[in-house]
C-alpha positions in Angstrom: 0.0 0.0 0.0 1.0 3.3 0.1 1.1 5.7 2.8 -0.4 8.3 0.6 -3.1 7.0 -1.3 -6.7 6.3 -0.6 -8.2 2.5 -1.7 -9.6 3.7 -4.9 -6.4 4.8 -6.2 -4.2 2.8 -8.6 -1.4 3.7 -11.2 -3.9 4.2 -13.6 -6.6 6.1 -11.9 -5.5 9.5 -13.5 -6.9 8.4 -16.9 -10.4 9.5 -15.3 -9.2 13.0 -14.8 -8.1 16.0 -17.3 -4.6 15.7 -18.4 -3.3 19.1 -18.8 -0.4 19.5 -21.0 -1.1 15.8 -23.2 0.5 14.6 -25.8 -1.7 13.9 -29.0 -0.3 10.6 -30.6 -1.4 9.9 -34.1 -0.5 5.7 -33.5 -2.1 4.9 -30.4 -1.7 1.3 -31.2 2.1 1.9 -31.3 1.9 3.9 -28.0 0.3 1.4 -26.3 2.9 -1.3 -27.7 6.2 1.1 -26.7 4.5 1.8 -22.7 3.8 -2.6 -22.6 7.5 -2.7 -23.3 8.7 0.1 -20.6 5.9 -2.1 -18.4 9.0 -5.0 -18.4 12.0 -3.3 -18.4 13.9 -3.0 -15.6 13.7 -0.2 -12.7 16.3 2.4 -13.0 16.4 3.4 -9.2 15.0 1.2 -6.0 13.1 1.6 -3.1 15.9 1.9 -0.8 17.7 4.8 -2.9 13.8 6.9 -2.6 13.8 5.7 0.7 17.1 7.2 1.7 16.4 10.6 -0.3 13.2 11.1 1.8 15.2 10.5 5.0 17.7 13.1 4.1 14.6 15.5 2.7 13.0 15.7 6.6 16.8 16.6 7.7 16.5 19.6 4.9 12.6 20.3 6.5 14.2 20.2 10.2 17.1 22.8 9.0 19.4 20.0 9.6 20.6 19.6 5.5 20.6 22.0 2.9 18.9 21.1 -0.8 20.4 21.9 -4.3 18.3 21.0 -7.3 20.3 21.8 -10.5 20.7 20.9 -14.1 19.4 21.2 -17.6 16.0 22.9 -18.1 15.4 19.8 -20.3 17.5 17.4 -21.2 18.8 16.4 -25.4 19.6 12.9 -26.1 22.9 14.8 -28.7 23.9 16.6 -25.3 24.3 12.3 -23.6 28.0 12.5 -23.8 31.2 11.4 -21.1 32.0 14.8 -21.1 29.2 16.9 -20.7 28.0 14.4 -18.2 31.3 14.6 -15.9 31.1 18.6 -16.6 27.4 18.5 -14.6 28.4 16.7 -12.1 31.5 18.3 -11.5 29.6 21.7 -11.3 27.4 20.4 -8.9 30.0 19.0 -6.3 32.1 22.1 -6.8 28.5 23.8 -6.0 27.9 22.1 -3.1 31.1 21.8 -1.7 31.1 25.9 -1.4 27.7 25.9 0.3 29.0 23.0 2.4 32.3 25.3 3.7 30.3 28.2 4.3 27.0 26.6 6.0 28.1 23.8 7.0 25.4 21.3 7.2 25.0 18.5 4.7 23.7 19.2 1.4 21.7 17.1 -0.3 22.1 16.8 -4.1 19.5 16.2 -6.6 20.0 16.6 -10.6 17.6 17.8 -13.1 19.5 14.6 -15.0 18.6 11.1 -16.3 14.9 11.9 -17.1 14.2 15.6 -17.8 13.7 15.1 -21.6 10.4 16.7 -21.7 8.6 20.4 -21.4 5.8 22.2 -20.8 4.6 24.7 -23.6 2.4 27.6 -23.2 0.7 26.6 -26.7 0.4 23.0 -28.6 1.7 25.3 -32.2 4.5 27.6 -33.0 4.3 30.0 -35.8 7.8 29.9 -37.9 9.4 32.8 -39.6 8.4 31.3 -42.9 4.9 31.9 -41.7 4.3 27.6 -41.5 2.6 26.8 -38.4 4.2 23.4 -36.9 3.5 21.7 -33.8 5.4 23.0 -30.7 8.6 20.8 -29.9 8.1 19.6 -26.7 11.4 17.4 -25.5 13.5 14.5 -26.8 11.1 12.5 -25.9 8.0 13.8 -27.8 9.1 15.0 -31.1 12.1 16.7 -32.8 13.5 20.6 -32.6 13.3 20.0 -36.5 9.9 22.2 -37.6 10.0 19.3 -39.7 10.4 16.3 -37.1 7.3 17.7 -35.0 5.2 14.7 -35.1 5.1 12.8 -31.7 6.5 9.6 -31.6 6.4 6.8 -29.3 9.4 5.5 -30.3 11.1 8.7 -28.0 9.5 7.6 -25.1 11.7 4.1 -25.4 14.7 6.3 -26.5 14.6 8.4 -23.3 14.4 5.3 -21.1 17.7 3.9 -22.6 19.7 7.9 -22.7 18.7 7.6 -18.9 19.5 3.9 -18.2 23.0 5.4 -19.8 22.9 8.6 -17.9 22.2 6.7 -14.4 24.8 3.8 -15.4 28.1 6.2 -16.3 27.2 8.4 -12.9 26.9 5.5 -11.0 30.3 4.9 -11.8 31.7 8.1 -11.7 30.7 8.9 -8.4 32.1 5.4 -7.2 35.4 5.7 -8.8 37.0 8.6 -7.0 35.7 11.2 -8.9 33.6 13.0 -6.0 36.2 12.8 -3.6 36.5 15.0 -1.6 40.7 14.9 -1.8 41.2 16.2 -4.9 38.5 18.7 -5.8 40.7 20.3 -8.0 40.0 17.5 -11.1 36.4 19.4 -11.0 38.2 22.0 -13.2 37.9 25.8 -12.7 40.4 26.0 -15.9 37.8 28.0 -18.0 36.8 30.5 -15.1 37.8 34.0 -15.9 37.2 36.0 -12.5 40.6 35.6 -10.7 38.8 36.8 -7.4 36.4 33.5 -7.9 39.5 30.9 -8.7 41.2 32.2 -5.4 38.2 31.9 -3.5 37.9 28.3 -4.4 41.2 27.6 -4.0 41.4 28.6 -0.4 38.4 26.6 0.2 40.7 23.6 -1.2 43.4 24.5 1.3 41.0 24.5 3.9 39.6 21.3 3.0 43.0 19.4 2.7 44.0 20.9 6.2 40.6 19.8 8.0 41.1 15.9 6.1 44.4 15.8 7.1 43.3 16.3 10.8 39.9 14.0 10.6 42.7 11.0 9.1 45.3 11.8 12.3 42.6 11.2 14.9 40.3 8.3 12.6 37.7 10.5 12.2 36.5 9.5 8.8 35.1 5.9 9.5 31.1 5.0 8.3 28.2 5.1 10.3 26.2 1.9 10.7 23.2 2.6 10.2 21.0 1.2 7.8 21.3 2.6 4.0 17.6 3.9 3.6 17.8 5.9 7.3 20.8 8.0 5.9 24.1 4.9 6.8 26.1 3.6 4.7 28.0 6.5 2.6 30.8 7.7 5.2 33.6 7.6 2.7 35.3 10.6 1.5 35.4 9.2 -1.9 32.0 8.7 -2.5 28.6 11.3 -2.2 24.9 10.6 -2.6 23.4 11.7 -6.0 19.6 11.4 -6.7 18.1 12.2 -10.3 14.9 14.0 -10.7 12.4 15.2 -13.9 8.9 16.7 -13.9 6.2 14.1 -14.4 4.8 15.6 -17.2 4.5 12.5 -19.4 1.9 10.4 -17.3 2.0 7.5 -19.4 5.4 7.0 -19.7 5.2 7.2 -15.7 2.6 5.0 -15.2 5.1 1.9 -17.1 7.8 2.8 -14.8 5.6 2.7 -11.1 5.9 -0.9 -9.7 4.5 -1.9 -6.5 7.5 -2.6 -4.5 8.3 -3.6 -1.0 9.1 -1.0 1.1 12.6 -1.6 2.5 12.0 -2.8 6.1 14.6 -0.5 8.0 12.0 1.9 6.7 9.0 0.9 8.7 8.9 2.5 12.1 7.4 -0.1 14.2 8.8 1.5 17.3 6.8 4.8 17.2 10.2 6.2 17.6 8.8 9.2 15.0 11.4 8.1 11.9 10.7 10.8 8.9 10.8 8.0 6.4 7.7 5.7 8.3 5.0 4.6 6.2 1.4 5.5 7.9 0.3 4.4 10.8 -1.9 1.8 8.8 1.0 0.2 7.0 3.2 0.0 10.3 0.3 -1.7 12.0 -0.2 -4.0 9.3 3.4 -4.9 9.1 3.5 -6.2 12.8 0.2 -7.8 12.8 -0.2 -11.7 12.9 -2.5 -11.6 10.0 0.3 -10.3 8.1 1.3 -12.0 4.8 4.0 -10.3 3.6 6.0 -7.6 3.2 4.5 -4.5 3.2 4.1 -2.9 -0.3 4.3 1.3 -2.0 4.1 2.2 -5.3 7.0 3.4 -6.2 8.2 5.8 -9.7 11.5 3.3 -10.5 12.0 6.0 -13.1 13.8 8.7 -11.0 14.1 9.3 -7.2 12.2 12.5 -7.0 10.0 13.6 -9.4 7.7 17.1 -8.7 4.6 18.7 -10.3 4.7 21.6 -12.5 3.1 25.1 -12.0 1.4 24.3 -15.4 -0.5 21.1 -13.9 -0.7 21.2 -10.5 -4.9 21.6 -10.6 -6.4 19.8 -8.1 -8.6 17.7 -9.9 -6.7 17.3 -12.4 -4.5 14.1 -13.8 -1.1 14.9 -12.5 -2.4 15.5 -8.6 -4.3 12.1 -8.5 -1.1 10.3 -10.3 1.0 12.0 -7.7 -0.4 11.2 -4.8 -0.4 7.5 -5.1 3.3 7.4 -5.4 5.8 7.1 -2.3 8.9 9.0 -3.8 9.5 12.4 -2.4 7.7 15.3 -4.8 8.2 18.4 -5.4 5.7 21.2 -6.6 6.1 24.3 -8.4 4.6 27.7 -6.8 4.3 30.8 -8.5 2.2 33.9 -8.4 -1.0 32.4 -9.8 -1.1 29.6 -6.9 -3.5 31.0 -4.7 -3.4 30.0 -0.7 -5.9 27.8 0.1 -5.2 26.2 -3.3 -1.9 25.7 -2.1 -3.0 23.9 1.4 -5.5 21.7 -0.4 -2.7 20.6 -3.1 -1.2 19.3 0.1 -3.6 17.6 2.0 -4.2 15.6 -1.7 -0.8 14.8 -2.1 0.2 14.4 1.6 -2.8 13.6 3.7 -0.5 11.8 6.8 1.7 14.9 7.0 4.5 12.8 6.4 8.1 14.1 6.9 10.4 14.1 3.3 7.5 13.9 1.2 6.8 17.3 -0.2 9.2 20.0 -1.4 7.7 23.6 -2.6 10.1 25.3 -5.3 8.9 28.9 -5.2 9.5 30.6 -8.7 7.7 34.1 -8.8 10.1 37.0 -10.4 12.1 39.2 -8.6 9.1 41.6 -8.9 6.4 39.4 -7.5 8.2 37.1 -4.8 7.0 40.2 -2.3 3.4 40.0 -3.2 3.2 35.8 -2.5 6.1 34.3 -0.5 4.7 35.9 2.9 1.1 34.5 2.5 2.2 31.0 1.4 4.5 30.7 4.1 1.9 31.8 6.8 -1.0 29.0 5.1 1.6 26.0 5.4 3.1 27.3 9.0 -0.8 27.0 9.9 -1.5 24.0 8.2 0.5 21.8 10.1 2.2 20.6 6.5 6.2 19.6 7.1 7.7 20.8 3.9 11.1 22.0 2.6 11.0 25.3 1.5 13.3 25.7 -2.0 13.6 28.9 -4.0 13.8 28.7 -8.2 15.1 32.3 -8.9 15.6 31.1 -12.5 11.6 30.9 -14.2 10.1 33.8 -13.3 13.0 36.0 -14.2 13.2 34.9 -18.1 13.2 37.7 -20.3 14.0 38.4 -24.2 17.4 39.7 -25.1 17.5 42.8 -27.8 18.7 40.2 -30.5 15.5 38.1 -29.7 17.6 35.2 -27.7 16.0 34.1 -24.6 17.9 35.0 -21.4 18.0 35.7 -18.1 19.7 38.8 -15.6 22.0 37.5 -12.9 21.4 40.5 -10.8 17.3 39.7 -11.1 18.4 36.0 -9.9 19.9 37.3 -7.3 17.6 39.7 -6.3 14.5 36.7 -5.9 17.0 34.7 -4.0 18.0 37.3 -1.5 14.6 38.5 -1.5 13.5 34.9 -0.5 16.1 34.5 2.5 15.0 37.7 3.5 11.3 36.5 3.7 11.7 33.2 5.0 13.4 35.1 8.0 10.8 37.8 8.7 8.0 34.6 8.4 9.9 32.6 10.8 10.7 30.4 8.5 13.8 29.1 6.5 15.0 28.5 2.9 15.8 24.6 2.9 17.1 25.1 -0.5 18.0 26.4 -4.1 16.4 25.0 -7.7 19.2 26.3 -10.5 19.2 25.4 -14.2 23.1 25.7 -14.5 25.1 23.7 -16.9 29.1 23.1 -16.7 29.2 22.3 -20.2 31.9 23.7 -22.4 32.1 24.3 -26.2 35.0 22.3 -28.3 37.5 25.3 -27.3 36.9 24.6 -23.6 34.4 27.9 -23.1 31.5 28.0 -21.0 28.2 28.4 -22.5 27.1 32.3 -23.2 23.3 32.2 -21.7 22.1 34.5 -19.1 23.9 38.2 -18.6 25.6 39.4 -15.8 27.9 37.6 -13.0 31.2 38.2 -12.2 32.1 37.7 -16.1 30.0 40.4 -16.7 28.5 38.8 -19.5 26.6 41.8 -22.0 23.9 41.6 -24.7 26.2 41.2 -27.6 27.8 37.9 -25.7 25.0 36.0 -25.6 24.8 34.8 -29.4 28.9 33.5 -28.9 28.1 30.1 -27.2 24.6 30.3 -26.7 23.6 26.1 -27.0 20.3 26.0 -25.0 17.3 25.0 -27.2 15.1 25.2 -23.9 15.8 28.0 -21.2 18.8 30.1 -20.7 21.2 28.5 -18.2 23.7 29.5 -15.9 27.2 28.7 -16.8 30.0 27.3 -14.6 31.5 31.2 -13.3 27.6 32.3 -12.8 26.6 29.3 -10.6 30.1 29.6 -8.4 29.2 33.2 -8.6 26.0 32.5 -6.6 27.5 29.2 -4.2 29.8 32.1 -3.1 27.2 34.5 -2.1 24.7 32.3 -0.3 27.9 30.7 1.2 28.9 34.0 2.9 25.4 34.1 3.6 25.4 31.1 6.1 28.9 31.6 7.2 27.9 35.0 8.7 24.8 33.7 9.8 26.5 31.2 11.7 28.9 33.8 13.5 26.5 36.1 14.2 23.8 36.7 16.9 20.1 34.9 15.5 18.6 37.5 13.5 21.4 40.0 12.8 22.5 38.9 9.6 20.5 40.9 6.6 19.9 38.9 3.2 19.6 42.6 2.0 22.9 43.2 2.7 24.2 40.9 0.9 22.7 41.9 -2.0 23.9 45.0 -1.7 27.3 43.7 -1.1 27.3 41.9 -4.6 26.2 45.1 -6.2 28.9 47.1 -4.9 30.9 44.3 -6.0 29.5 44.9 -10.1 
């Protein structure tokens, strides 16, 4: 069973409700052939990875682990490469390991990766400068950027499956062979960063490092805990880091062949009533220790990604995506922006998590810099009063996307900034705290070793007439590798002066002010 469902609901039981955002396939025959097929196919992730990911999501809702969501805005099968993959992932860690120096408290990494092959559009046609009117593209794993590839295939949907089978298979070994490790951070790579200010930064975070590991080896500090996997043991090497991959749902069928009902890793059931935030319901812990008992007890669980979240285009509460999601045991995510209103918001929640479980539900807030004012206060206040445990994550990146003089799409680092500061600021003043940060970021370089050329601003001070030199998104503008160290270095001075200081005395305003006397 799982802990979040009612009886009537089953993997399927969204096909009775309005899909928003569906996918029109000429072939249903061939559809329903290609979702039979990813109906046998093995998992890509298991119960105890989800299980351990929603541990470590109630330490980010008890202010005990910090969150980064980053990656792609979606996803190209051409972009599934050793190098590009290794140049993510090596943004990420060099990412985290700045908000880790400055905050320190764990942080817990999720990647837009292995999955995010589709997107949302606005409209199901696209007028072309030819004046043809073509279907809108809608991911890899729809249709083709080609205006003349627009017709959805099925085919994709298998194609997606296999680039994330690959995906999941070359990080799994990355991050086993050494290349996370926390002694040589250096083969990350800052060799393409420009700001000398941000190299020397990093590199006395390095020295740091080094000098803290030598000490933890002297006195045998760096031995594993023995807890169970799933309940946050088992990864207390150096060497090695916990990576979890994540997409929006969007594609319901295709999520539908890749939910199996699974046990649920018994570490995980809290028997004891000793309050563990991964527990299943009350219901599903009685059941496992009564005598009537005839098995293990059973979730439904996405094997398609460890985290998967909702989108602010089809979050409607009686809607296809909401019922689909609430059946599921991963831990979700949902998108809130200015048109969410606040009791929709508390009723979203009571659908999706009913128990008030802990590591269940993350809310990504992406309003604008202009807007985050007007809606952060009043959502915050309607989940502190509803009882709901969630981690609070700001997305500066959506609601800041504007259109650049030469018609490229693009985003201002100073407006990212701004919604992020804004956001710390808020959660403060609300009694409240941000668990978290949602970036699309890339550390993708071009064949001469330069970072992408996508959203202005930073450090680089990237202009206008920049944008067009390496600009290689065919969805949303991205940070590149400078602009994200840019931002792990502000909101890592953040929590460092947080830490030192008195509760309360530390202004997110002022650090926005800092980094625009800094311009």
């Amino acid at each position: 069973m799982s802990s979040s469902a009612s009886p009537s609901w089953s993997p399927d039981s969204w096909r009775s409700k309005p899909v928003a955002q569906d996918v029109e396939y000429p072939d249903q025959a061939h559809l329903t052939k290609v979702l039979s097929k990813l109906e046998a196919l093995p998992p890509l992730v298991t119960p105890s990875e989800i299980e351990r990911l929603r541990y470590q999501l109630g330490l980010v809702q008890r202010n005990e682990a910090f969150l980064l969501h980053a990656g792609d805005c979606a996803e190209s099968f051409d972009a599934c490469t050793g190098q590009n993959l290794s140049s993510k992932i090596g943004l990420i860690l060099s990412f985290s390991l700045v908000l880790l120096w400055g905050a320190r408290l764990p942080v817990v990494r999720i990647g837009r990766i292995a999955g995010q092959y589709a997107k949302p559009r606005s409209s199901n046609y696209e007028k072309l400068a030819d004046g043809r009117q073509v279907l809108s593209f809608r991911g890899d794993n729809v249709n083709g950027l080609d205006p003349n590839d627009r017709t959805p295939d099925p085919e994709r949907l298998m194609s997606a499956y296999f680039h994330s089978t690959t995906t999941l298979n070359y990080l799994r070994g990355l991050l086993t062979s050494g290349f996370a490790s926390l002694h040589h951070p250096r083969d990350w790579s800052l060799s393409h960063v420009r700001s000398p200010s941000l190299r020397q930064e990093f590199e006395t975070i390095i020295d740091g490092l080094s000098d803290a590991l030598d000490f933890s080896r002297t006195i045998g500090a760096d031995a594993a805990a023995s807890i169970p996997y799933e309940q946050g043991g088992g990864r207390g090497t150096l060497g090695e880091v916990d990576f979890y991959t994540s997409h929006e749902g969007l594609m319901l069928g295709y999520e539908t062949a890749l939910t199996r009902e699974l046990p649920v890793p018994p570490s995980t059931l809290d028997v004891s009533g000793s309050g563990s935030p991964t527990s299943v319901s009350a219901a599903a812990a009685a059941a496992a220790t009564s005598p009537a008992a005839s098995g293990p007890v059973k979730a439904h669980y996405n094997t398609g990604a460890h985290f998967l979240w909702i989108g602010d285009r089809t979050r409607q509460l009686t809607g296809a995506h909401v019922e689909y999601f609430r059946g599921i045991r991963n831990p979700i995510g949902i998108k809130v922006g200015p048109s969410m209103q606040v009791d929709e918001l508390v009723k979203v929640l009571d659908v999706v998590n009913p128990d008030k479980e802990s590591g269940r539900v993350t809310l990504i807030t992406r309003y604008g810099a202009s807007k985050i004012d007007d809606h952060l206060p009043g959502h915050i206040r309607a989940v502190q009063q509803s009882g709901h445990p969630v981690a609070w994550i700001c997305d500066p990146m959506h609601g800041n996307t504007q259109t650049s003089v030469s018609g490229l799409k693009t985003r201002h680092f100073n407006n990212i900034i701004s919604e992020l500061t804004s956001s710390l600021r808020i959660h403060t003043e609300c009694s409240s705290r941000l668990g978290g940060v949602s970036l699309e970021f890339t550390g993708e370089l071009n064949d001469e070793g330069y970072s992408v050329t996508e959203c202005l601003g930073g450090s680089m001070e990237l202009s206008e007439e920049e944008l067009e030199l390496r600009y290689q998104s065919f969805c949303d503008p991205r940070l590149n590798f400078e602009q994200s160290l840019d931002i792990a270095f502000l909101m890592s001075n953040h929590f460092k002066k947080e830490r030192r200081a008195s509760a309360g005395a530390v202004s997110a305003d002022a650090l926005y002010q800092q980094f625009k006397k800094s311009q």
